[in-house]
C-alpha positions in Angstrom: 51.6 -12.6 10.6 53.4 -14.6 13.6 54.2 -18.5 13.1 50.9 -20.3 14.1 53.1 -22.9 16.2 55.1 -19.7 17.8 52.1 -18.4 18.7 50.7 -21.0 20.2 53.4 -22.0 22.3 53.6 -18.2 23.6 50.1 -18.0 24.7 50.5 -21.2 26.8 54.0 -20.3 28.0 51.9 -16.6 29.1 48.8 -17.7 30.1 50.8 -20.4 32.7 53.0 -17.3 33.9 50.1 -14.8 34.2 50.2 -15.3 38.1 54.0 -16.1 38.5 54.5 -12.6 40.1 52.2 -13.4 42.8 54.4 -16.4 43.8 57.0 -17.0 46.3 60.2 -18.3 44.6 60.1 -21.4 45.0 56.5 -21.7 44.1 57.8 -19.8 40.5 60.9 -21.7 40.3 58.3 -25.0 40.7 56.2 -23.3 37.8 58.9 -23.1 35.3 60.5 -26.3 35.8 56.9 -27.8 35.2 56.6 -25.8 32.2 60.3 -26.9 30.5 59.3 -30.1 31.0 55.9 -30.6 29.5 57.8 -29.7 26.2 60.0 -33.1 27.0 59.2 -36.2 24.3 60.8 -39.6 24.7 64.7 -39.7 24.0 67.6 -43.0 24.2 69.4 -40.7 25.8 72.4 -41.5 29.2 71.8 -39.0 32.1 73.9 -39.3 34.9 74.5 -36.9 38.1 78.0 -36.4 38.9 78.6 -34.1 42.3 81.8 -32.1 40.8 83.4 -30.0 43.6 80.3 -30.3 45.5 78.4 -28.7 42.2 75.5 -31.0 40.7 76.2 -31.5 37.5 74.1 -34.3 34.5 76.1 -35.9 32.2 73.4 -36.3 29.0 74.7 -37.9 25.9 72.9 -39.6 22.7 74.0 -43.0 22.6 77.6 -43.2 20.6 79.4 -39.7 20.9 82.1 -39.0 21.3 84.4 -40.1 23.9 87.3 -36.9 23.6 85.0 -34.3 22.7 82.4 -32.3 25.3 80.0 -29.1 25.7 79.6 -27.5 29.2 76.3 -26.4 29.1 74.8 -23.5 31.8 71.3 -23.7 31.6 68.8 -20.5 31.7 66.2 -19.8 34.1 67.3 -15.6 35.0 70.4 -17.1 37.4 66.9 -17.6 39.2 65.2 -20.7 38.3 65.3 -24.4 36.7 68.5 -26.6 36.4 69.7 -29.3 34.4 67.1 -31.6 34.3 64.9 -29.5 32.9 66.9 -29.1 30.0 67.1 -32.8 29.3 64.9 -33.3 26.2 67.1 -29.8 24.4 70.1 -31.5 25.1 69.8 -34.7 24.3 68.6 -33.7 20.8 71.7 -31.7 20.9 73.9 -34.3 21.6 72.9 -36.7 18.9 73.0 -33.9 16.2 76.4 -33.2 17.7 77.1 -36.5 18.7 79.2 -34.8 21.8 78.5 -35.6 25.0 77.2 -32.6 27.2 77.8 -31.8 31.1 75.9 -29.4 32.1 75.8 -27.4 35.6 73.6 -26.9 38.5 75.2 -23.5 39.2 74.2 -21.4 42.6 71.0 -19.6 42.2 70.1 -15.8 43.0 69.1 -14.4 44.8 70.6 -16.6 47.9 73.6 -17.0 45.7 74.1 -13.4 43.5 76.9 -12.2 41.2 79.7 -14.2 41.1 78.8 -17.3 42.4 77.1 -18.8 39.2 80.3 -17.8 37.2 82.5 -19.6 40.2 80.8 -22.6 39.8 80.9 -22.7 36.1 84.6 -22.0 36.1 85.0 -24.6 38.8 83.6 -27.2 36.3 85.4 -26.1 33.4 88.7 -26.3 35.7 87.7 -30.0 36.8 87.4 -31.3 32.8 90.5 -30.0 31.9 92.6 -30.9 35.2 90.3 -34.1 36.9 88.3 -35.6 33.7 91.3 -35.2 30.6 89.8 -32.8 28.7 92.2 -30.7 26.3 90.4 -26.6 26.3 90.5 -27.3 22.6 88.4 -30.2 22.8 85.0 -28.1 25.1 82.5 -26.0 23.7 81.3 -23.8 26.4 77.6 -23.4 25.8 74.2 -21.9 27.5 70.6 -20.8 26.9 69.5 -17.0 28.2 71.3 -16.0 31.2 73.5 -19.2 30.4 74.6 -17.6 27.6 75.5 -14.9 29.7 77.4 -17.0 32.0 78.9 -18.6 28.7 80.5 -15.4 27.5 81.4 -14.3 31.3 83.5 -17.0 31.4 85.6 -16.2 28.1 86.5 -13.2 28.8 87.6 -14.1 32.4 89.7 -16.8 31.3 91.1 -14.5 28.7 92.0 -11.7 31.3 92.9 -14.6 33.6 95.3 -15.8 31.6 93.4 -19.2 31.0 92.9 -22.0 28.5 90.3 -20.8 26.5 87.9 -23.0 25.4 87.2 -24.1 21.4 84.5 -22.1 21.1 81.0 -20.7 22.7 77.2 -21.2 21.5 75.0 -18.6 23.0 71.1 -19.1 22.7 69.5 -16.0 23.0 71.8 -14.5 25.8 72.1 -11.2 28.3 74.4 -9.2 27.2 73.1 -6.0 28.7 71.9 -5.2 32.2 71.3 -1.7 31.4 68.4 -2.4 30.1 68.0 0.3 27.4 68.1 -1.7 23.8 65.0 -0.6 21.8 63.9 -4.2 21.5 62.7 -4.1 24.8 60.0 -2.0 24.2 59.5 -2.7 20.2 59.5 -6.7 20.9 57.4 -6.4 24.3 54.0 -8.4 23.7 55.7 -10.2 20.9 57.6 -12.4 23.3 56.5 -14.6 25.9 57.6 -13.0 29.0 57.7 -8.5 30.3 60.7 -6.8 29.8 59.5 -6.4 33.7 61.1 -9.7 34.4 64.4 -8.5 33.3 64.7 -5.8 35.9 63.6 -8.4 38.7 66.0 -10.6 37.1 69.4 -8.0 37.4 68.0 -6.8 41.1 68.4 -10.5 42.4 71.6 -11.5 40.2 73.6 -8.3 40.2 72.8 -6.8 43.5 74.6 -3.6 44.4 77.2 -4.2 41.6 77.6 -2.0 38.7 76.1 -2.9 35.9 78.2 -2.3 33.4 81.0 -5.0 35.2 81.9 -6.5 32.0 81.4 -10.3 33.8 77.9 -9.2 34.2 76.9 -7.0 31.0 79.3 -8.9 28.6 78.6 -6.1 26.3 80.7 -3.6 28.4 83.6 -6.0 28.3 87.0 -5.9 26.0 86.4 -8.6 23.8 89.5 -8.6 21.7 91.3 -12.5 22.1 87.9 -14.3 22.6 87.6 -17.7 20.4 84.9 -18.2 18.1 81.2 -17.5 19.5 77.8 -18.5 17.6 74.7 -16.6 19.0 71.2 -17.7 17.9 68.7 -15.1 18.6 65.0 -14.6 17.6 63.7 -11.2 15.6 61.0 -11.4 18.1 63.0 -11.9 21.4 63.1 -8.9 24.0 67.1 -9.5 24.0 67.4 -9.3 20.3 69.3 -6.1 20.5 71.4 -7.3 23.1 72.8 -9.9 20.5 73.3 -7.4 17.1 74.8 -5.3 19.5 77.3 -7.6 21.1 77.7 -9.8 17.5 78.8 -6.1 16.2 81.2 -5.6 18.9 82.5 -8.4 18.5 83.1 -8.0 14.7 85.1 -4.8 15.6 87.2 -6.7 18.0 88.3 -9.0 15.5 86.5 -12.4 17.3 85.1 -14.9 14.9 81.5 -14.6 15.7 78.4 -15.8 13.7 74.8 -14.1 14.2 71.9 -16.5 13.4 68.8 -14.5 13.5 65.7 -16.5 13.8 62.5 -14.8 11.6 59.7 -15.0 13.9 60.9 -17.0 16.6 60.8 -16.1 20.6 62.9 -16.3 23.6 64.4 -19.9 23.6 62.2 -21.5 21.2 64.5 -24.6 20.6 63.7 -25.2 24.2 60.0 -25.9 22.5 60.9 -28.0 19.6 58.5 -30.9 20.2 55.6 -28.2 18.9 58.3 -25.4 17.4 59.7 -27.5 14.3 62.1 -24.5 14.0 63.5 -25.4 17.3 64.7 -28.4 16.0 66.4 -26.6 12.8 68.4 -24.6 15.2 69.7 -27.1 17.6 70.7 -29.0 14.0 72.5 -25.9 13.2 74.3 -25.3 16.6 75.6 -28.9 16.5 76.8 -28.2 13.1 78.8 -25.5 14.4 80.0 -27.3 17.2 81.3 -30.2 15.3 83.5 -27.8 13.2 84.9 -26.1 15.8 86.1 -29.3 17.3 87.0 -30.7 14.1 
């Protein structure tokens, strides 16, 4: 029997999106920033945009974090939709559990702006904290939500191949790892989760374009991962994407990384992004900012 909140929360989430095919994009990318934000409650929180190599980019932190320390978040949204602000009621949880502050990025969007311009922009942020704003690679946590996550690991392994600081460590919340499209969850989890695996395809047609998609920047999966710093996925058992994380936390394993797979009974695609009627939401942003705080000691 499905969590009665769960449940609830993914029949509002699908009975606002029943029409979002029949929308022009920025009619659907209206819709699901409206949608993020009617999960928002009231936060002390300090937001500020900062234009970072002209990238928009929110500084969110709980009131005294720390002033060393910092996640780089990439936000979700299919490299398609939503930006920061949208995210400001998950973050700023996450920053006082974490007590870090977090800058997170308005990367380019697809399809106007496909495969590689989100991971430029990310990159180009990471580059200014280390080179402009003081901050030691040892001292970030690169994190992001869905095809953030994606983004997230993108970035590791090309600053590993690129010769690169790496940073402390990466949170991934229910990630991409695997454009191809052919994990069994897709079609054992459909109905379960809030959105069609049909939105995936859409999704890889817009961000990926004519590349292949195996490119290990794009399916993470594909990629070498030997050399990548510690990595914490959260995933739910009823996510669409579940597979993509066992498969890439097993890979992983076999590479010799440090990774951690928290598997979430009963929970859907970003469910911490619900916490104000998912109590589980809050659990796991707890437990992500556990693990961030050890990893930056």
């Amino acid at each position: 029997m499905q969590n009665v909140a769960v449940l609830k929360v993914k029949n509002f989430l699908m009975e606002n999106l029943a029409e979002s095919s029949n929308l022009n994009l920025e009619a659907n990318r209206a819709l699901l920033s409206t949608l993020h934000r009617s999960f928002h409650t009231k936060q002390d929180i300090f937001i500020e945009e900062k234009h970072i190599k002209n990238i928009s980019t929110f500084w969110i932190a709980a009131p005294d974090v720390s002033k060393n320390k910092v996640i780089l978040f990439l936000h979700g949204g299919g490299f398609r939709a939503t930006k920061s602000e949208d995210y400001v009621d998950f973050l700023g949880k996450l920053s006082k559990a974490s007590e870090i502050p977090i800058l997170s990025v308005d990367y380019r969007l697809a399809p106007e702006n496909p495969f590689p311009a989100a991971l430029e922009d990310s990159l180009a942020v990471y580059d200014w904290l280390q080179t402009t704003a003081d901050y030691p690679s040892s001292n970030i946590i690169i994190a992001g939500m869905s095809s953030g996550g994606t983004l997230a690991l993108a970035m590791l392994i090309y600053l590993r191949d690129h010769f690169l600081k790496l940073p402390a460590a990466a949170i991934c919340f229910s990630p991409i790892t695997d454009f191809t499209l052919t994990a069994k969850s897709l079609d054992v989890n459909n109905g379960k989760d809030w959105y069609a695996k049909e939105v995936l395809y859409k999704i890889r047609e817009d961000y990926a374009t004519n590349q292949d998609i195996k490119h290990p920047l794009i399916s993470p999966l594909y990629a070498d991962l030997h050399g990548l710093p510690p990595i914490l996925i959260q995933i739910g058992d009823n996510e669409l994407l579940l597979d993509d994380s066992i498969n890439f936390v097993q890979k992983a394993e076999n590479s010799g990384v440090p990774v951690k797979l928290e598997l979430w009974k009963g929970m859907i695609h970003n469910w911490s992004l619900f916490n104000r009627d998912i109590p589980e939401g809050l659990d796991a942003i707890k437990s992500a900012a556990t693990y961030a705080k050890a990893c930056l000691g």
